[in-house]
SEVORO-235424 format. One line per 4 residues: number of its first residue (from 1); their letters; for each residue x, z, y of C-alpha. Coordinates in steps of 0.1 Angstrom, whole numbers. Example, Ala and Ser with C-alpha at 12.3 -4.5 7.8 and 13.67 -1.06 7.14 Angstrom:
BEGIN
1) AS) 123:78:-45 ~ 137:71:-11;
This chain:
BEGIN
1) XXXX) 1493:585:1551 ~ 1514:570:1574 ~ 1502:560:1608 ~ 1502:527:1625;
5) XXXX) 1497:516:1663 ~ 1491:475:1667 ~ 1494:461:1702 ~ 1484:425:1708;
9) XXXX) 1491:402:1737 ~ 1478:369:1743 ~ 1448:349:1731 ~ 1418:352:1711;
13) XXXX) 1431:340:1684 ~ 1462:366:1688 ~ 1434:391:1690 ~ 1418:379:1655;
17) XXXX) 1454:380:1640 ~ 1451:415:1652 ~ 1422:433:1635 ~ 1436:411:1598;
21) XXXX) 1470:429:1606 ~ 1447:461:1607 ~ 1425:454:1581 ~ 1451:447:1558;
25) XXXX) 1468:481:1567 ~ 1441:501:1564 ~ 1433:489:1531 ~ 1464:496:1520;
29) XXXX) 1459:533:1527 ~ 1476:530:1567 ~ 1453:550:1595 ~ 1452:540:1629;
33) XXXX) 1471:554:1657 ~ 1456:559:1691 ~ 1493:556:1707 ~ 1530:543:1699;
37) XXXX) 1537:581:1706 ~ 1516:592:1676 ~ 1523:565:1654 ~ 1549:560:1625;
41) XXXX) 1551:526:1629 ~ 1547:500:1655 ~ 1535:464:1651 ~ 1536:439:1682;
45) XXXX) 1515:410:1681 ~ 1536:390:1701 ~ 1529:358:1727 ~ 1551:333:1737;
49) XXXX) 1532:310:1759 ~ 1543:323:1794 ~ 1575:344:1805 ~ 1556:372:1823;
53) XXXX) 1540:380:1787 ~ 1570:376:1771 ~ 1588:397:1795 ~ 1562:427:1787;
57) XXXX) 1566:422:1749 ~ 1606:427:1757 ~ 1602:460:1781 ~ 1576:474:1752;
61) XXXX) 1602:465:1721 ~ 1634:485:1743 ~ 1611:516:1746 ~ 1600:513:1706;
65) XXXX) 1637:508:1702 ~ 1646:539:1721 ~ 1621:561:1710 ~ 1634:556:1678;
69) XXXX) 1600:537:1658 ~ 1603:513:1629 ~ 1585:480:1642 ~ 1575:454:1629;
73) XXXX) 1570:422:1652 ~ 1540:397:1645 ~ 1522:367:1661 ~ 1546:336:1674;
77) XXXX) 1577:353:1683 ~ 1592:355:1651 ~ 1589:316:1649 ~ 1605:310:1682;
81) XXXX) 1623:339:1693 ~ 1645:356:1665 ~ 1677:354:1679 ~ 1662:374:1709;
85) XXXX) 1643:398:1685 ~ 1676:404:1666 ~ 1695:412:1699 ~ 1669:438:1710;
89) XXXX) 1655:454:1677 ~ 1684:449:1651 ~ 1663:470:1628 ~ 1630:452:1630;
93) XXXX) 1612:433:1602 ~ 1599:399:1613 ~ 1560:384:1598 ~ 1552:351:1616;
97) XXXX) 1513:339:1622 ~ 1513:320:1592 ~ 1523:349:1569 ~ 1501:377:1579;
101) XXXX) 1493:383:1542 ~ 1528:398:1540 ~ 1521:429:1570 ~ 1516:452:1546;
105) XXXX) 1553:445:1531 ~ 1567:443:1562 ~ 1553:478:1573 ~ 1564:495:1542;
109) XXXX) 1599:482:1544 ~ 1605:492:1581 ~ 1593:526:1571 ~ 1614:525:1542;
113) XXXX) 1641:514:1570 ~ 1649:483:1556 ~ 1648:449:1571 ~ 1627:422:1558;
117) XXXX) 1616:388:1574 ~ 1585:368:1567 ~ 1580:330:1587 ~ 1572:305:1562;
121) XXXX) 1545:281:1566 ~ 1520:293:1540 ~ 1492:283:1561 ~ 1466:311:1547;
125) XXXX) 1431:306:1554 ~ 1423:339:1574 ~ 1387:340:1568 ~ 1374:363:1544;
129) XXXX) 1406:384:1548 ~ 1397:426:1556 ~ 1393:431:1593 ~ 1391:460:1615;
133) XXXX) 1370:447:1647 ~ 1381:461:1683 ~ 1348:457:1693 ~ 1317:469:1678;
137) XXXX) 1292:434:1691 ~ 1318:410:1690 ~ 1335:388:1660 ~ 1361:364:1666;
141) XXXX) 1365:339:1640 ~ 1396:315:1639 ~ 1388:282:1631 ~ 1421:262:1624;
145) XXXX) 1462:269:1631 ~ 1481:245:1648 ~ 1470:222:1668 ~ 1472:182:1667;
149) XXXX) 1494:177:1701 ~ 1527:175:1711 ~ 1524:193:1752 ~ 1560:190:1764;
153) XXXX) 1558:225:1777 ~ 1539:243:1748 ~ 1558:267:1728 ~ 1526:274:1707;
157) XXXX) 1532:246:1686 ~ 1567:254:1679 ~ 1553:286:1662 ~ 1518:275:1651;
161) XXXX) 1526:242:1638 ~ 1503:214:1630 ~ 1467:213:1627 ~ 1452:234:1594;
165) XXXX) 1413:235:1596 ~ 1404:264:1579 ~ 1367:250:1557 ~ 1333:246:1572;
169) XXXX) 1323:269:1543 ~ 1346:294:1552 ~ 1342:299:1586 ~ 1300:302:1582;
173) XXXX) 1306:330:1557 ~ 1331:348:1580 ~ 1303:342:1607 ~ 1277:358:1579;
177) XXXX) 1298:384:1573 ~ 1302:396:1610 ~ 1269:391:1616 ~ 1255:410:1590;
181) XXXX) 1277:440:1603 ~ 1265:441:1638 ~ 1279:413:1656 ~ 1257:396:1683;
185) XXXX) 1289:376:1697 ~ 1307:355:1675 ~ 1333:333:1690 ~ 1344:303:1677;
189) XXXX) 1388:304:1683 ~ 1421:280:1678 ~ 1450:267:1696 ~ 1425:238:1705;
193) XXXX) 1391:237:1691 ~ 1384:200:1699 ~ 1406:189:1668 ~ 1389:211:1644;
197) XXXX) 1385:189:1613 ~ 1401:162:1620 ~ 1422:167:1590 ~ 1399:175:1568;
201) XXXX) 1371:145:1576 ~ 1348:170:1596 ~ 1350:180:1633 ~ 1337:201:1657;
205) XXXX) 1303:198:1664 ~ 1300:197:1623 ~ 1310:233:1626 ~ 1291:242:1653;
209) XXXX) 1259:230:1636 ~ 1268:246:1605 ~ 1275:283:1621 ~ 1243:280:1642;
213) XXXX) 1226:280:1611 ~ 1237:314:1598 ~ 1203:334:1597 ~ 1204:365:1628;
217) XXXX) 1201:372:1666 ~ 1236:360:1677 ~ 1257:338:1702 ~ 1284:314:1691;
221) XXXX) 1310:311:1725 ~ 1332:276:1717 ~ 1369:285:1728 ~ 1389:260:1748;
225) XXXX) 1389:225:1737 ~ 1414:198:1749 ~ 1397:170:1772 ~ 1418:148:1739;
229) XXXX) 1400:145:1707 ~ 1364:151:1727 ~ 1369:119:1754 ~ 1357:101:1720;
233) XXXX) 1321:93:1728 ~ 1308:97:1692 ~ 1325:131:1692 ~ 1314:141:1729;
237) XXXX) 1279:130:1721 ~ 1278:152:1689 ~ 1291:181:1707 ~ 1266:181:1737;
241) XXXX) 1237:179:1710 ~ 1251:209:1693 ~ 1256:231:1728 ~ 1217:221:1731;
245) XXXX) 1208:245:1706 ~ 1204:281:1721 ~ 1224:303:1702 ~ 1253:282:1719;
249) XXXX) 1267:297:1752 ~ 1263:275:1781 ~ 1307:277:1785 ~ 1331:249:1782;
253) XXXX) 1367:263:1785 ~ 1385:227:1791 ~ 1419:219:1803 ~ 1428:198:1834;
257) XXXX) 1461:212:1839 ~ 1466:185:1866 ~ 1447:160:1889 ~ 1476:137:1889;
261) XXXX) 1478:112:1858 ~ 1514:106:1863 ~ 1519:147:1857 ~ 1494:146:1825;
265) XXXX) 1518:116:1810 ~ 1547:135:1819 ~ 1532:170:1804 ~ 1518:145:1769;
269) XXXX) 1487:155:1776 ~ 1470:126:1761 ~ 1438:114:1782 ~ 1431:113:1820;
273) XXXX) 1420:131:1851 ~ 1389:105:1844 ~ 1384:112:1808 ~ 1381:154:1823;
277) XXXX) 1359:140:1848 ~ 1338:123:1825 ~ 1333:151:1800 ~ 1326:178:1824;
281) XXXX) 1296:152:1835 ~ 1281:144:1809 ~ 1276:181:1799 ~ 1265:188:1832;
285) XXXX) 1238:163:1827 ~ 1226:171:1797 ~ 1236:206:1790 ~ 1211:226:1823;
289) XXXX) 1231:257:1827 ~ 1268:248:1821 ~ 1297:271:1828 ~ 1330:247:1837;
293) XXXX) 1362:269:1828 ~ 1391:253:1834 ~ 1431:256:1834 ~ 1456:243:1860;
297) XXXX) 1496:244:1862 ~ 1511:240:1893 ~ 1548:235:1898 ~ 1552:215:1868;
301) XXXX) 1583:191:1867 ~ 1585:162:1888 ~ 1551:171:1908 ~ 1551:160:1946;
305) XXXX) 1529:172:1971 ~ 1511:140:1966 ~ 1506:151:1929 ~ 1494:185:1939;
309) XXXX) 1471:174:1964 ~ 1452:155:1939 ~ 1450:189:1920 ~ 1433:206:1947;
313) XXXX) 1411:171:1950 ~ 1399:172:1918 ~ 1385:209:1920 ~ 1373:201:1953;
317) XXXX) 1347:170:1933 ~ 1345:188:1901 ~ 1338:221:1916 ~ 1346:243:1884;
321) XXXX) 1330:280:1880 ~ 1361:291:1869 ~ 1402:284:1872 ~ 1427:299:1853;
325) XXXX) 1455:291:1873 ~ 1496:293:1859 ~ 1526:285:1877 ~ 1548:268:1854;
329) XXXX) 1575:287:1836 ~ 1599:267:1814 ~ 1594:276:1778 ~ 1629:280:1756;
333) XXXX) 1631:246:1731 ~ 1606:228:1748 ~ 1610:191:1761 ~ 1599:204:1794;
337) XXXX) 1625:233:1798 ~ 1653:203:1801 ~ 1641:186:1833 ~ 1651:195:1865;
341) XXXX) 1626:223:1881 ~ 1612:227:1908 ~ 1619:256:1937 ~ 1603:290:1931;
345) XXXX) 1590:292:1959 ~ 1577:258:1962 ~ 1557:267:1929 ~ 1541:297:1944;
349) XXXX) 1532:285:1976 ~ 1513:261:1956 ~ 1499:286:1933 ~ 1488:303:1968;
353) XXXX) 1470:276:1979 ~ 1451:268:1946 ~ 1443:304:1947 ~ 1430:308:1980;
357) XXXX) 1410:277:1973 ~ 1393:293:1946 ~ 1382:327:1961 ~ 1366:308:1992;
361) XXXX) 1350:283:1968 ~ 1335:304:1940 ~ 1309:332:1940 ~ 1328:353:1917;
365) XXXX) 1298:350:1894 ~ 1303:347:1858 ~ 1268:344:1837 ~ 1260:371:1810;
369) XXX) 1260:344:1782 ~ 1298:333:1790 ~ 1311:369:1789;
């Protein structure tokens, strides 16, 4: 049978996409190959939410290209990138995120050396579809596509589209399911977690309370969740009450991005430096324990020094346990890519600073419950 190597960059729910993609392969009579050398085909998971990832996905599709492989490319590419996909892999056939039922098409007809393209919005629930797990103790279970914002420098959304909650019921038996086959980490994954439901008259904590009650010895780990949709005090108050129960991690992955209001506004971010402020305290208060991961972007448009100095502020009062830190890239067809940028090296000086901030500031610890 023909043999297939699947390389994923980007985020857990990229991962997730992943082991479907392989799942549905292997079902269909595909074996795994431990290299693009000792494939037969090639399938790239692609990322598009920064330009050093993308530029990796590029350099790997020129050396599929040259050596000669059929490839297929998956994941958000397809939805935002084809023109680029079509310069550097004529040949390749094309499955977007909402399509993945389709992988097994796709894989036959590049084999078969013919070009196919699938990147309609069928918005397929993924749970419940065959999986081949990377990791023996760990499930990762997507709760929704698409996302409810509209971030002027998010390319996500230009691929992922609107919010589609995938059911309560369906995500509980996917949890069942991985438990039942070993997992003892089950993490909970979207483009934003805090506006699971809200088209579908559930939400968050809902889900969490439902998955907590799936019978076995396991952790549930909440991906990140905007500061948006959880500012809402009946929401944040539901949400604290389900991280009280203790097969929920202790880790809150939430955005800042910036300390500086007029940056959030100009990014359409949607709430406040004090609406972050306030959620991070009130789980603090009532949640002993809690791990504070957050993200920043320095560099953005328009930010002054004055702007960036009430980034490093804000980390100075809210003292996070972790930063993931991003120097802002423009993103092709995004409302942010049109205004003026700022200097390169203004950006990473910035990102320096932040940086070196951060490894004087934190112990480098990271609890055994967050990993």
């Amino acid at each position: 049978m023909p043999a297939v190597f699947i390389e994923t960059f980007g985020c857990a729910a990229n991962q997730a996409d992943s082991e479907f993609i392989a799942g549905l392969l292997e079902r269909a009579g595909f074996e795994t190959a431990a290299s693009p050398a000792d494939a037969d085909i090639v399938v790239l998971n692609t990322c598009i939410v920064k330009t050093p990832t993308e530029n990796r996905i590029v350099r790997r599709m020129q050396g599929i290209v040259a050596a000669g492989k059929p490839l297929v490319i998956a994941g958000c590419m397809p939805k935002t990138s084809k023109l680029m996909i079509e310069s550097i892999a004529p040949k390749a056939c094309i499955v977007g995120p909402d399509s993945l039922s389709h992988i097994v098409d796709a894989a036959k007809a590049a084999l078969a050396g013919r070009k196919v393209a699938f990147v309609s919005d069928e918005r397929e629930d993924k749970p419940g579809l065959p999986r081949v797990r990377r990791k023996k103790d760990l499930g990762i279970v997507p709760i929704a596509i698409g996302c409810l914002g509209a971030c002027s420098y998010c390319a996500t959304k230009l691929a992922r589209g609107k919010l589609k909650s995938y059911p309560v019921e369906c995500v509980v038996a996917e949890t069942a399911s991985l438990v039942k086959d070993g997992c003892r980490k089950i993490w909970l994954t979207s483009e934003d977690n805090s506006c699971y439901g809200l088209d579908a008259k559930t939400n968050l904590a809902e889900l969490i309370g439902a998955v907590s009650k799936v019978p076995g010895n396991f952790t549930i780990r909440v991906g990140m969740m905007n500061p948006t949709y959880i500012r809402d005090k009946k929401l944040l108050s539901a949400l604290i009450e389900a991280y009280k129960n203790p097969k929920v991690s202790k880790f809150l992955h939430v955005p800042v991005q910036s300390g500086s209001d007029k940056i959030l506004r100009a990014m359409k971010r949607g709430y406040t430096v004090a609406d972050f402020e306030k959620i991070v305290a009130a789980f603090r208060k009532e949640v002993p324990g809690m791990y504070i991961d957050t993200d920043v972007i320095v560099g953005f448009p328009g930010e002054t020094d004055e702007d960036f100095d009430a980034t490093v502020s804000l980390l100075a009062r809210v003292k996070p346990e972790k930063v993931n830190l991003s120097k802002f890239g423009a993103r092709p067809g995004t409302e942010a890519s049109k205004l003026k940028q700022l200097p390169a090296q203004a950006v990473s000086a910035r990102s320096r600073a932040v940086s070196a901030l951060q490894r004087a500031a934190a112990p480098g610890h990271r609890p055994a419950a967050c990993a």
